[in-house]
N, CA and C atoms of all chains as a GROMACS GRO file, in nm:
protein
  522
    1UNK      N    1  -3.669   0.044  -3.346
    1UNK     CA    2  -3.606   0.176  -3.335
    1UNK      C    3  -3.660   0.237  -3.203
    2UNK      N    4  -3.554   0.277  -3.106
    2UNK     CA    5  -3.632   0.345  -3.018
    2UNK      C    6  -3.671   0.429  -3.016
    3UNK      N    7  -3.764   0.476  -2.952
    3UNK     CA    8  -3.785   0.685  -2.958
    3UNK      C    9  -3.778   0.706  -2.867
    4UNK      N   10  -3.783   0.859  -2.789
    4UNK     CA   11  -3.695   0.922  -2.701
    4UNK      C   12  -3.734   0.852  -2.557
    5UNK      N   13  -3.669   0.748  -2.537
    5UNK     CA   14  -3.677   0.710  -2.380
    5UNK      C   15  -3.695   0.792  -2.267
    6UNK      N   16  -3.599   0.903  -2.270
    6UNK     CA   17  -3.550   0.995  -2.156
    6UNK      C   18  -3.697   1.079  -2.146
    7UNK      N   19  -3.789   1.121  -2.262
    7UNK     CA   20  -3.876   1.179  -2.264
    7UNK      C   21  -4.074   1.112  -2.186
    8UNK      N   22  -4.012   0.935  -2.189
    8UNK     CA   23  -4.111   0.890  -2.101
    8UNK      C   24  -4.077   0.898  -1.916
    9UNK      N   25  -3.918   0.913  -1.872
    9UNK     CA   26  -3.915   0.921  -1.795
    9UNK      C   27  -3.885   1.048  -1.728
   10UNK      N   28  -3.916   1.164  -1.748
   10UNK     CA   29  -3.891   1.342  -1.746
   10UNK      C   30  -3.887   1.315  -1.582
   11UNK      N   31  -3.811   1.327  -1.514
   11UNK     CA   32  -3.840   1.354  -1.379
   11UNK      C   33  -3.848   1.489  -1.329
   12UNK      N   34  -3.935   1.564  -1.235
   12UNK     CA   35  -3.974   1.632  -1.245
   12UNK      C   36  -3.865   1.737  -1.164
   13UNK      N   37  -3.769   1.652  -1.067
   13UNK     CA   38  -3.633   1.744  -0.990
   13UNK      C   39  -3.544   1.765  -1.087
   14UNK      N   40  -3.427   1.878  -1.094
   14UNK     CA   41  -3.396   1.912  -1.209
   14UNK      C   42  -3.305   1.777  -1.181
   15UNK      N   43  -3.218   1.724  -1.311
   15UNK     CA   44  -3.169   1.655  -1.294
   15UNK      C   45  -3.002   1.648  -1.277
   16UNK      N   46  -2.885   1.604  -1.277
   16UNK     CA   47  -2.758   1.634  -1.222
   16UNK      C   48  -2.655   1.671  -1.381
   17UNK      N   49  -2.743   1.638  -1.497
   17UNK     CA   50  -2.682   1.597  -1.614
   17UNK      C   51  -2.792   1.662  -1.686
   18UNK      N   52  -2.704   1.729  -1.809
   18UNK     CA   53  -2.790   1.784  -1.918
   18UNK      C   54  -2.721   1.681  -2.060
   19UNK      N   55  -2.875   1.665  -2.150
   19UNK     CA   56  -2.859   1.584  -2.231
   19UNK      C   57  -2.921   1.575  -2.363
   20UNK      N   58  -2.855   1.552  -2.479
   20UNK     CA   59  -2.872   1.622  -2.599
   20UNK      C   60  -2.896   1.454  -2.683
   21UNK      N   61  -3.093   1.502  -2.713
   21UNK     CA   62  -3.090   1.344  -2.813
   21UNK      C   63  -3.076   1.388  -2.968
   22UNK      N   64  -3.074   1.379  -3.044
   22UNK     CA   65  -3.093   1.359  -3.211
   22UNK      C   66  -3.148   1.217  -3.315
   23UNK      N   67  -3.287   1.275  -3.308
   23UNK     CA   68  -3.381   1.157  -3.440
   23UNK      C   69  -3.336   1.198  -3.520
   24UNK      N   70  -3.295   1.186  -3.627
   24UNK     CA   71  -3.322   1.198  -3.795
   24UNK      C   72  -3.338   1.058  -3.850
   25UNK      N   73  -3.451   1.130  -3.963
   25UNK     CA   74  -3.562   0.984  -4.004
   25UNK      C   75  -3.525   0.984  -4.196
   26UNK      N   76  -3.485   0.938  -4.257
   26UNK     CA   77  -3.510   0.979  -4.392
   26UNK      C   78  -3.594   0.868  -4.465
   27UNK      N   79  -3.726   0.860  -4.548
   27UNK     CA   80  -3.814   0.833  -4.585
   27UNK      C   81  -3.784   0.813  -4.747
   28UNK      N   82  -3.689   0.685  -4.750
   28UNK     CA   83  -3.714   0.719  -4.900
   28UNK      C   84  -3.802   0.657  -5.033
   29UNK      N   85  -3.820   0.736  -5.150
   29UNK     CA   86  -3.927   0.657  -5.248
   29UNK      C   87  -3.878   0.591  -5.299
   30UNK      N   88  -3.733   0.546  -5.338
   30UNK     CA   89  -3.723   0.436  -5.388
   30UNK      C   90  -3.585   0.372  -5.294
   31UNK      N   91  -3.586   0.252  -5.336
   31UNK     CA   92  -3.526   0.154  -5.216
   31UNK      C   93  -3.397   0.148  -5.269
   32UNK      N   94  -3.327   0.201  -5.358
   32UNK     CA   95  -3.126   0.176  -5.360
   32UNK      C   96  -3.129   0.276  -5.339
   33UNK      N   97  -3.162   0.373  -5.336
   33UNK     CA   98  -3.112   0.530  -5.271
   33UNK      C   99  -3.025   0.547  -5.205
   34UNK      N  100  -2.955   0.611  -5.246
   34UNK     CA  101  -2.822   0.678  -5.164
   34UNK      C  102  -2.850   0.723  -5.019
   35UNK      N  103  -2.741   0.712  -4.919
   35UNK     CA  104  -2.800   0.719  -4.785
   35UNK      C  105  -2.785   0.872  -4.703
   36UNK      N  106  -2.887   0.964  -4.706
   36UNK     CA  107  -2.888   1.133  -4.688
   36UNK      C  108  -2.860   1.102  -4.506
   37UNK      N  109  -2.917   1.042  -4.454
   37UNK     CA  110  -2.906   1.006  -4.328
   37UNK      C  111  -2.743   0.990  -4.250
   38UNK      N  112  -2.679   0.924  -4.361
   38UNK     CA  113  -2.513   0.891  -4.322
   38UNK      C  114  -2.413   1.000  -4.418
   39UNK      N  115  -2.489   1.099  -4.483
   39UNK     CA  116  -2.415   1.248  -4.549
   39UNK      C  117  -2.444   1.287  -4.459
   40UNK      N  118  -2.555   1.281  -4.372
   40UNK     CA  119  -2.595   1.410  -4.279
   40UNK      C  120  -2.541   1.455  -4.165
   41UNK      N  121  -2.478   1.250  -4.106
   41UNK     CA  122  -2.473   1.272  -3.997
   41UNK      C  123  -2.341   1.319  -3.959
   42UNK      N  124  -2.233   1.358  -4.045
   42UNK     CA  125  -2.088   1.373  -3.969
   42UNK      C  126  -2.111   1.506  -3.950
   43UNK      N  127  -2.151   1.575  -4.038
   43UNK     CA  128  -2.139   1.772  -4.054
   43UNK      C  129  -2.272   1.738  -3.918
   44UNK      N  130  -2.379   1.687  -3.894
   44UNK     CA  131  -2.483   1.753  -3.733
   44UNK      C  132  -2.386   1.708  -3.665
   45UNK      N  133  -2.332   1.635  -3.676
   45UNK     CA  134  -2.212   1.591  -3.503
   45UNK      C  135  -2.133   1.726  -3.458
   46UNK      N  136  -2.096   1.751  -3.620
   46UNK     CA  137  -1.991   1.914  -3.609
   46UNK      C  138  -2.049   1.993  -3.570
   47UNK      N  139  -2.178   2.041  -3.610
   47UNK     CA  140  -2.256   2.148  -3.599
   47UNK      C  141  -2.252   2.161  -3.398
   48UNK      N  142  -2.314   1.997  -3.377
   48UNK     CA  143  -2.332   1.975  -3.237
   48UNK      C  144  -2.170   2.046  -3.161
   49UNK      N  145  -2.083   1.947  -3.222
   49UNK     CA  146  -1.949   1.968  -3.111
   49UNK      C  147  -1.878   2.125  -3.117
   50UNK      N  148  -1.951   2.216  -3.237
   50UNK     CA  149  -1.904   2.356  -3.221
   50UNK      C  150  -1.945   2.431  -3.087
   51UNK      N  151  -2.093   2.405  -3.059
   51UNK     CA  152  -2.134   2.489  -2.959
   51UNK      C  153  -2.140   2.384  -2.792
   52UNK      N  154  -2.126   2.298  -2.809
   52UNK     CA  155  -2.160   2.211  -2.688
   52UNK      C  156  -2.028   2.151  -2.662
   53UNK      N  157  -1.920   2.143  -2.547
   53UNK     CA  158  -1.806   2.042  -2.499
   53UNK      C  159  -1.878   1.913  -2.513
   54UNK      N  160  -1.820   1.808  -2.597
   54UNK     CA  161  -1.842   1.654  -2.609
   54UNK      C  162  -1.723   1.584  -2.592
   55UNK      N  163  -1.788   1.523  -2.429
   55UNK     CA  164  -1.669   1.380  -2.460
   55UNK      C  165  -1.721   1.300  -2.544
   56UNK      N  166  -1.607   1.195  -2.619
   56UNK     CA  167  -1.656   1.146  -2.699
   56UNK      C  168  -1.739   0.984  -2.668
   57UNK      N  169  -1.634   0.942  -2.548
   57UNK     CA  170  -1.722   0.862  -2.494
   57UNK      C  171  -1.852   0.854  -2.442
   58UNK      N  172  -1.917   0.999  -2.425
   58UNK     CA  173  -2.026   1.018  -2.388
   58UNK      C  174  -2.130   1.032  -2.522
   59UNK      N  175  -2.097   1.018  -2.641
   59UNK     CA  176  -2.192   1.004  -2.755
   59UNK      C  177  -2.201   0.879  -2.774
   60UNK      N  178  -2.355   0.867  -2.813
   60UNK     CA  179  -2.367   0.766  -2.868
   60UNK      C  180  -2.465   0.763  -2.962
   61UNK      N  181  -2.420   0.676  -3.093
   61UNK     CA  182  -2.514   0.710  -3.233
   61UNK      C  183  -2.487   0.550  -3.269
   62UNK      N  184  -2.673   0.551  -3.326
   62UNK     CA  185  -2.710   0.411  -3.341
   62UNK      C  186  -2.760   0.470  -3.501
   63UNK      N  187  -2.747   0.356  -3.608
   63UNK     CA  188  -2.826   0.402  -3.702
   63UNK      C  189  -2.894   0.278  -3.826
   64UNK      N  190  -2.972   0.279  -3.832
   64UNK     CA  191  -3.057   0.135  -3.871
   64UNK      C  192  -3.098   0.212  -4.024
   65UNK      N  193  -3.105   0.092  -4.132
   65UNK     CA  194  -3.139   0.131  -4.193
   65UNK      C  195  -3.249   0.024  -4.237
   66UNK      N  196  -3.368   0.073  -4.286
   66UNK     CA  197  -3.474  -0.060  -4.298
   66UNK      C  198  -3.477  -0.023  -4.473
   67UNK      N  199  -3.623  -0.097  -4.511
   67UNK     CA  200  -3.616  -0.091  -4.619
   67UNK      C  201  -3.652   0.007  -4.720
   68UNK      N  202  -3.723   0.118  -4.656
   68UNK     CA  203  -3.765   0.268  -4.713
   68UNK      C  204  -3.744   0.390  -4.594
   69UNK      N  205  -3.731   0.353  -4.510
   69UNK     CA  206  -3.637   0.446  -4.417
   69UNK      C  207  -3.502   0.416  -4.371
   70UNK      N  208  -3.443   0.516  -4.320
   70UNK     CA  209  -3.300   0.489  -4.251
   70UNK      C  210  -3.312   0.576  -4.084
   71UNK      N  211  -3.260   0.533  -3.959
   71UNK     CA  212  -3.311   0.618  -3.886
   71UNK      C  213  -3.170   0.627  -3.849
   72UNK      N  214  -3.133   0.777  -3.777
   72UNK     CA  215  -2.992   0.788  -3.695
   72UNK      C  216  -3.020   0.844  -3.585
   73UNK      N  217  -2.958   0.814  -3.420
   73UNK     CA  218  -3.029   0.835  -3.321
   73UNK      C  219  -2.886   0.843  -3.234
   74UNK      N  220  -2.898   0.984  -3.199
   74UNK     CA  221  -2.760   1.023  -3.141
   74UNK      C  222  -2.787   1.099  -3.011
   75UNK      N  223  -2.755   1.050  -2.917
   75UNK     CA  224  -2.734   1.041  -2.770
   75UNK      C  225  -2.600   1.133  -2.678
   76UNK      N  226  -2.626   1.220  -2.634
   76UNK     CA  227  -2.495   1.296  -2.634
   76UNK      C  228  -2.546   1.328  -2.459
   77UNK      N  229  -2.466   1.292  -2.352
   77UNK     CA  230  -2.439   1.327  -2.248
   77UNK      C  231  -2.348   1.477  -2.200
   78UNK      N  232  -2.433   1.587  -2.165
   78UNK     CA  233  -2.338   1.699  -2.176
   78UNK      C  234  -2.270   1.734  -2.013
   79UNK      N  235  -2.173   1.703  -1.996
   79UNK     CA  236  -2.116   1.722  -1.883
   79UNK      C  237  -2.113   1.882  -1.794
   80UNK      N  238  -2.222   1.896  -1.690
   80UNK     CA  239  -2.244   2.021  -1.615
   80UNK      C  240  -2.143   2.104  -1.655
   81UNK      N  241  -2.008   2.112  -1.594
   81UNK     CA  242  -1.975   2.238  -1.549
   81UNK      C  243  -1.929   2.342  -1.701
   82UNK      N  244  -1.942   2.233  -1.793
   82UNK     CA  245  -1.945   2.234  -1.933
   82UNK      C  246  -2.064   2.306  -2.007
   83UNK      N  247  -2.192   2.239  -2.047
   83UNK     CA  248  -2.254   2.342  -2.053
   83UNK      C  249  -2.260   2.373  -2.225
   84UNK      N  250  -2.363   2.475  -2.250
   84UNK     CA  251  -2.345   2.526  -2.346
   84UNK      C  252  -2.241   2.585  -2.387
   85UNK      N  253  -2.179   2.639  -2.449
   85UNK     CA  254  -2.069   2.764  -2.539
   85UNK      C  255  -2.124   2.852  -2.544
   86UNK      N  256  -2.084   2.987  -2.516
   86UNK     CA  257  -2.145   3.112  -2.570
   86UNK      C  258  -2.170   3.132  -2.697
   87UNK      N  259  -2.277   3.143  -2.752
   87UNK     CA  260  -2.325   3.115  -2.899
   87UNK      C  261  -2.288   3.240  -2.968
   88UNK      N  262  -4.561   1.726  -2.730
   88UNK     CA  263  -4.448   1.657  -2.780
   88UNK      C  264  -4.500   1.525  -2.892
   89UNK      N  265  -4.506   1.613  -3.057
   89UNK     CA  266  -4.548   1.440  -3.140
   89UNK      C  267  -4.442   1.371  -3.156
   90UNK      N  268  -4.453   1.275  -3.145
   90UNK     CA  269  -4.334   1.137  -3.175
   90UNK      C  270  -4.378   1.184  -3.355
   91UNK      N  271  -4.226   1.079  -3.414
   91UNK     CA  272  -4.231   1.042  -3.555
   91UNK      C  273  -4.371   1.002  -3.608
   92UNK      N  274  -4.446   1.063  -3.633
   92UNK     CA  275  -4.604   1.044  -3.703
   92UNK      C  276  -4.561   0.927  -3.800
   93UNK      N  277  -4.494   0.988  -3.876
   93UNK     CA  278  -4.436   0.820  -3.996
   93UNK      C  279  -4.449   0.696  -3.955
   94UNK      N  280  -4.328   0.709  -3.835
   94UNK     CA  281  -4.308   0.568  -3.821
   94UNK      C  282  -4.420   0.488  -3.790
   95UNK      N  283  -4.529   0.513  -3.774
   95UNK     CA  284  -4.618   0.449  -3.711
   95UNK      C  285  -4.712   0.414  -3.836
   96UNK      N  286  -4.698   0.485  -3.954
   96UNK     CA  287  -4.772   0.437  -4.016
   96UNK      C  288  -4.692   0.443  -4.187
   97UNK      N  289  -4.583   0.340  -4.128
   97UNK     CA  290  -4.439   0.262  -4.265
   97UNK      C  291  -4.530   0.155  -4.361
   98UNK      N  292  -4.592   0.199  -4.475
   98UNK     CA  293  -4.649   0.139  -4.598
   98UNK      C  294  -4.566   0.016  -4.658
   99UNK      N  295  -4.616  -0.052  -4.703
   99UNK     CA  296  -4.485  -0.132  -4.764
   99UNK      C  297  -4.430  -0.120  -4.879
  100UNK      N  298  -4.563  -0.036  -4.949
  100UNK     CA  299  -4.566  -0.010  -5.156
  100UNK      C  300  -4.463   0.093  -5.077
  101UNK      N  301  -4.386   0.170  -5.189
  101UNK     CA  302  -4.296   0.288  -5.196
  101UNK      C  303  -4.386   0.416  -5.219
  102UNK      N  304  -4.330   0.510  -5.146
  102UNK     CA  305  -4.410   0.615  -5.167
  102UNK      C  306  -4.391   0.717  -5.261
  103UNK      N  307  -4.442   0.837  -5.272
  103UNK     CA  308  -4.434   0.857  -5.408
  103UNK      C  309  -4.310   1.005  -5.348
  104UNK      N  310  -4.285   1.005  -5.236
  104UNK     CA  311  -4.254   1.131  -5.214
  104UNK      C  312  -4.140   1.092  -5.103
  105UNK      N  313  -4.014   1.155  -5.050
  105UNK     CA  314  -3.949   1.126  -4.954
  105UNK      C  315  -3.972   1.224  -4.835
  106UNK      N  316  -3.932   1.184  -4.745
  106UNK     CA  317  -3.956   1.276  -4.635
  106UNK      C  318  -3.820   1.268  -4.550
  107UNK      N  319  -3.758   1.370  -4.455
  107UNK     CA  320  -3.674   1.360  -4.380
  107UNK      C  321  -3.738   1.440  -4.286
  108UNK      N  322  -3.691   1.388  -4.120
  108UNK     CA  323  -3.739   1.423  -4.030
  108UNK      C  324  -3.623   1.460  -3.915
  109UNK      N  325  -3.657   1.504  -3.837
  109UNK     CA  326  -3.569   1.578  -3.727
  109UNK      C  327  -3.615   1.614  -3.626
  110UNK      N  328  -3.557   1.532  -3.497
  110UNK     CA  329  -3.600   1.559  -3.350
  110UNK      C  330  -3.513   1.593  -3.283
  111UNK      N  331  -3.483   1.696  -3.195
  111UNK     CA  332  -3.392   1.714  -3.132
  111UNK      C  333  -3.424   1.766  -2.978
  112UNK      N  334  -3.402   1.709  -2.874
  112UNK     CA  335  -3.456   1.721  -2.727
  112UNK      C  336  -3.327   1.749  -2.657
  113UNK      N  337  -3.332   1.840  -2.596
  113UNK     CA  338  -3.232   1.910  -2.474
  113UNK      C  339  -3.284   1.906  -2.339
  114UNK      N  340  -3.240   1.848  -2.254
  114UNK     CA  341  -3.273   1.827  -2.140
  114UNK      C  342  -3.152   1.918  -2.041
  115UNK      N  343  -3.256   1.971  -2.030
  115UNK     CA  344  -3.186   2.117  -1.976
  115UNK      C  345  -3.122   2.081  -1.767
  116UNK      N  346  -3.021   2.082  -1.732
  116UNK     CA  347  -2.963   2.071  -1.599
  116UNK      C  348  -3.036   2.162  -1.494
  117UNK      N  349  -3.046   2.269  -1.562
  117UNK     CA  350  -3.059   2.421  -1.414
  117UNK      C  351  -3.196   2.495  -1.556
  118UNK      N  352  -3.282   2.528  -1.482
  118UNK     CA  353  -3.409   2.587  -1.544
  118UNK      C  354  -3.408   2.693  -1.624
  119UNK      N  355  -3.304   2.797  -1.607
  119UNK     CA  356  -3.321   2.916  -1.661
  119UNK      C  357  -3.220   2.901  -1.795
  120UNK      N  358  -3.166   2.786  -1.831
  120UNK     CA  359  -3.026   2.824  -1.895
  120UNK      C  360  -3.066   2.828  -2.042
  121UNK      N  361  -2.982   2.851  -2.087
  121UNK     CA  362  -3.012   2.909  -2.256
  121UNK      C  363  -3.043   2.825  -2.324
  122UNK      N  364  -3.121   2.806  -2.440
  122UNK     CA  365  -3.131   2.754  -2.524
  122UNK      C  366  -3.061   2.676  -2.617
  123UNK      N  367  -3.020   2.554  -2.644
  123UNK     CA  368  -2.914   2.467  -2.698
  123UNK      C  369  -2.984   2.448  -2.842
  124UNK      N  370  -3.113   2.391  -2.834
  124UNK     CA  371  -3.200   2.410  -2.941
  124UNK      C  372  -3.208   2.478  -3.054
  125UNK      N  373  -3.213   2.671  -2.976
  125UNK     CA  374  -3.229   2.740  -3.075
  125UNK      C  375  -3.106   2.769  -3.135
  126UNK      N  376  -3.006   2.719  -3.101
  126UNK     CA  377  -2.859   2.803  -3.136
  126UNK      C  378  -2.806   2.645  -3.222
  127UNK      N  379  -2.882   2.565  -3.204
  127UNK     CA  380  -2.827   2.461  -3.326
  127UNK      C  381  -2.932   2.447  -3.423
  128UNK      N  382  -3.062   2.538  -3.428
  128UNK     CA  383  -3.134   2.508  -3.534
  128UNK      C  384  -3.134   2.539  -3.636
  129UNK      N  385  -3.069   2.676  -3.654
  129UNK     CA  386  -3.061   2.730  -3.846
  129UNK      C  387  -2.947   2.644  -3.897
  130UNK      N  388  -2.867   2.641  -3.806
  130UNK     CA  389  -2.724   2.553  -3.849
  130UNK      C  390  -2.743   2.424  -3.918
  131UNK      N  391  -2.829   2.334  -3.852
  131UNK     CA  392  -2.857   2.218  -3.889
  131UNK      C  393  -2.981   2.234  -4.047
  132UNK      N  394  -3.076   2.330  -4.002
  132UNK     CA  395  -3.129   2.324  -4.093
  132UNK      C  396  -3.035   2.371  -4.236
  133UNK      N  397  -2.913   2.442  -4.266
  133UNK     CA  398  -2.840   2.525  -4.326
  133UNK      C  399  -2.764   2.358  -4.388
  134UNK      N  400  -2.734   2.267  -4.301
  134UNK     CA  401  -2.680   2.117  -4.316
  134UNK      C  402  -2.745   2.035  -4.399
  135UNK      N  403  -2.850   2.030  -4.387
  135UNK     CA  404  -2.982   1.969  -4.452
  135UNK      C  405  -2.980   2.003  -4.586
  136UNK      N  406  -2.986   2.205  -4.619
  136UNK     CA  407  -3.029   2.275  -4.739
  136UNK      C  408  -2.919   2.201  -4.825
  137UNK      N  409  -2.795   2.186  -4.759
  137UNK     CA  410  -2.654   2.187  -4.867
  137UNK      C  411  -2.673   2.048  -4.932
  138UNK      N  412  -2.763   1.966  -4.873
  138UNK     CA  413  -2.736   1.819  -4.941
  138UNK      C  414  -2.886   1.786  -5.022
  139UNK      N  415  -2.968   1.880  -4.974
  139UNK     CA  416  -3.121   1.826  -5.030
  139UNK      C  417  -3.177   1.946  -5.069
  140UNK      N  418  -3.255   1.973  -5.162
  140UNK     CA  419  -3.331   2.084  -5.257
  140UNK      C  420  -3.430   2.049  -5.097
  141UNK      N  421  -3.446   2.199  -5.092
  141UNK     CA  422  -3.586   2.193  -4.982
  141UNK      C  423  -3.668   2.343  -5.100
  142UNK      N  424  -3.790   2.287  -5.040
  142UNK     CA  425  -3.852   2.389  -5.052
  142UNK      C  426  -3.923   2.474  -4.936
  143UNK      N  427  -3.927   2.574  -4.951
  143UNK     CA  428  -3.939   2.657  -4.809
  143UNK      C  429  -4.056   2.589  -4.736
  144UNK      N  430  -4.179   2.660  -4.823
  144UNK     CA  431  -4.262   2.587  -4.838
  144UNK      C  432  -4.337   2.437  -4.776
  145UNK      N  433  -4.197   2.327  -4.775
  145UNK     CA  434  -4.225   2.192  -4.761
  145UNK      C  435  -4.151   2.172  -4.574
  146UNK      N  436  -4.144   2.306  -4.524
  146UNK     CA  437  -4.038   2.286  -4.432
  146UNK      C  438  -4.125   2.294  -4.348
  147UNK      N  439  -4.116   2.219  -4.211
  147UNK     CA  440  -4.211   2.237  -4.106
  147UNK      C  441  -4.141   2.226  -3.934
  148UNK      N  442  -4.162   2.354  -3.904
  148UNK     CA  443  -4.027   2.362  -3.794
  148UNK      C  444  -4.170   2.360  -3.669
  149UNK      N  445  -4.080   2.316  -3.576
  149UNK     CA  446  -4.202   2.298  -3.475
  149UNK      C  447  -4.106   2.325  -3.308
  150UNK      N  448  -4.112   2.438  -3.257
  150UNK     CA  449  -4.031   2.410  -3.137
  150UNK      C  450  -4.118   2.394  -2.976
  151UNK      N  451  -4.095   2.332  -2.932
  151UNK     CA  452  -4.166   2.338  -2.770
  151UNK      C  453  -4.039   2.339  -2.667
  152UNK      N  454  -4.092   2.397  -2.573
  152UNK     CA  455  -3.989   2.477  -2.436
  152UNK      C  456  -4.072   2.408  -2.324
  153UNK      N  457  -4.040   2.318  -2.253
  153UNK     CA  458  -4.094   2.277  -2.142
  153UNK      C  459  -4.019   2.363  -2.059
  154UNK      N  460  -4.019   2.317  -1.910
  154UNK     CA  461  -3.965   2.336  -1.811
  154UNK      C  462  -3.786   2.272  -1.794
  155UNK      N  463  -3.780   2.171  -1.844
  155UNK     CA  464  -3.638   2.113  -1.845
  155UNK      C  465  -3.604   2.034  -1.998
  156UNK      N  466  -3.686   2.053  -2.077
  156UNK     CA  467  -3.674   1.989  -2.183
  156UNK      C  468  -3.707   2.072  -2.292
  157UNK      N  469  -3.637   2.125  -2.416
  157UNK     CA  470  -3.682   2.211  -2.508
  157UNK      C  471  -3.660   2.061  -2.601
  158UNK      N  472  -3.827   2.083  -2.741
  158UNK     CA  473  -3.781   1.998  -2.822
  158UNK      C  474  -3.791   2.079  -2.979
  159UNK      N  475  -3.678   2.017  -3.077
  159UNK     CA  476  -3.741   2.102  -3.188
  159UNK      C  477  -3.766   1.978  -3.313
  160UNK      N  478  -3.842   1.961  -3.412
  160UNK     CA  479  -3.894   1.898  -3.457
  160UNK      C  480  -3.910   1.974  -3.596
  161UNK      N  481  -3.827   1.927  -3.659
  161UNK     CA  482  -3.838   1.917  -3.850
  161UNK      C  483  -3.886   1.858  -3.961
  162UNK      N  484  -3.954   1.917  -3.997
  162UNK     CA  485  -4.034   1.783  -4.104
  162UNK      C  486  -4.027   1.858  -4.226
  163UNK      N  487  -3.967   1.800  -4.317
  163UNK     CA  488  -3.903   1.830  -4.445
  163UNK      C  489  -3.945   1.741  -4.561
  164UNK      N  490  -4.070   1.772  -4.648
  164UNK     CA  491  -4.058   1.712  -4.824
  164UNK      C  492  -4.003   1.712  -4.902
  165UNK      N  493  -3.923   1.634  -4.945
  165UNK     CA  494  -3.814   1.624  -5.022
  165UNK      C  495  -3.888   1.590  -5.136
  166UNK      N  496  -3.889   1.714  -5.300
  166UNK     CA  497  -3.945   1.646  -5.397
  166UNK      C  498  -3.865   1.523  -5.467
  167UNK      N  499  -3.937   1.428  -5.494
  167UNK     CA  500  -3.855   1.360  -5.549
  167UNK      C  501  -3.794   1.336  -5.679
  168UNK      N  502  -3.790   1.432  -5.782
  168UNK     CA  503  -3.697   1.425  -5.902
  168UNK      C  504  -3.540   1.516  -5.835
  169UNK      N  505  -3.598   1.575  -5.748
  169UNK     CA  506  -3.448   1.651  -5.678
  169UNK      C  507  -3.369   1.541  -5.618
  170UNK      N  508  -3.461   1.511  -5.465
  170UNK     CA  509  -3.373   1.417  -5.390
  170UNK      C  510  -3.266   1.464  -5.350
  171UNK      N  511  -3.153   1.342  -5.314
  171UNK     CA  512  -3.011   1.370  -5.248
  171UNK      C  513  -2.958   1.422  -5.330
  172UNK      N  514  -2.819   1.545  -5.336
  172UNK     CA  515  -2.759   1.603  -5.404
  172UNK      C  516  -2.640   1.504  -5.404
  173UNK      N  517  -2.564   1.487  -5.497
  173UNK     CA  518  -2.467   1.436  -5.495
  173UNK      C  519  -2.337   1.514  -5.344
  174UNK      N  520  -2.305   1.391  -5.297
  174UNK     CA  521  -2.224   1.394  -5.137
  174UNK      C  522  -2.102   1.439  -5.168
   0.00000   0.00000   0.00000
């Protein structure tokens, strides 16, 4: 599973691209458990694409599931002139 | 900035308790610009409440503001006779 790549390489000039990661980890106690990780993840995508312009080609979501965790790891490239939304 | 504390230390027995976790890093373009972080954090956490019994209590919000990088970091006990709510 990776963890935040972009965060070992922080360069210190601002950079040309703003960029939105998402960990979610779910830890579970028993092993057939229903998967909270793949309920979770369509409504945070929404939550995400209300306030932020997303191309869609510019997301990207990986999601592994092992044998007492599940991890989902979503990668979202936010295109400058784009930007936040007025919240 | 803590990485996933868990992952680093994945037991193999089952644990007695579940946990869900949440990282979210904004890598900010231009220095001064608003917060992406704070304007997706009750939301997501509000995403979370609807599918999993939280207890206030068990909730552990953690935000840091660098210079080009805001991160926010959730760590959530999920008791386990609650668990996932039905999807």
């Amino acid at each position: 599973m990776s963890i935040f790549r972009f965060f070992s390489k922080q360069t210190s000039a601002p950079t040309a691209r703003e960029r939105l990661q998402v960990l979610l980890a779910h830890e579970r106690a028993s092993v057939g458990q229903s998967d909270l990780v793949a309920v979770l993840r369509e409504e945070i995508l929404a939550v995400i694409a209300k306030h932020v312009q997303v191309d869609r080609d510019k997301v990207n979501v990986t999601m592994e599931r092992g044998e007492h965790v599940t991890t989902l790891e979503v990668d979202i490239e936010i295109p400058i002139k784009a930007g936040v939304r007025a919240a």
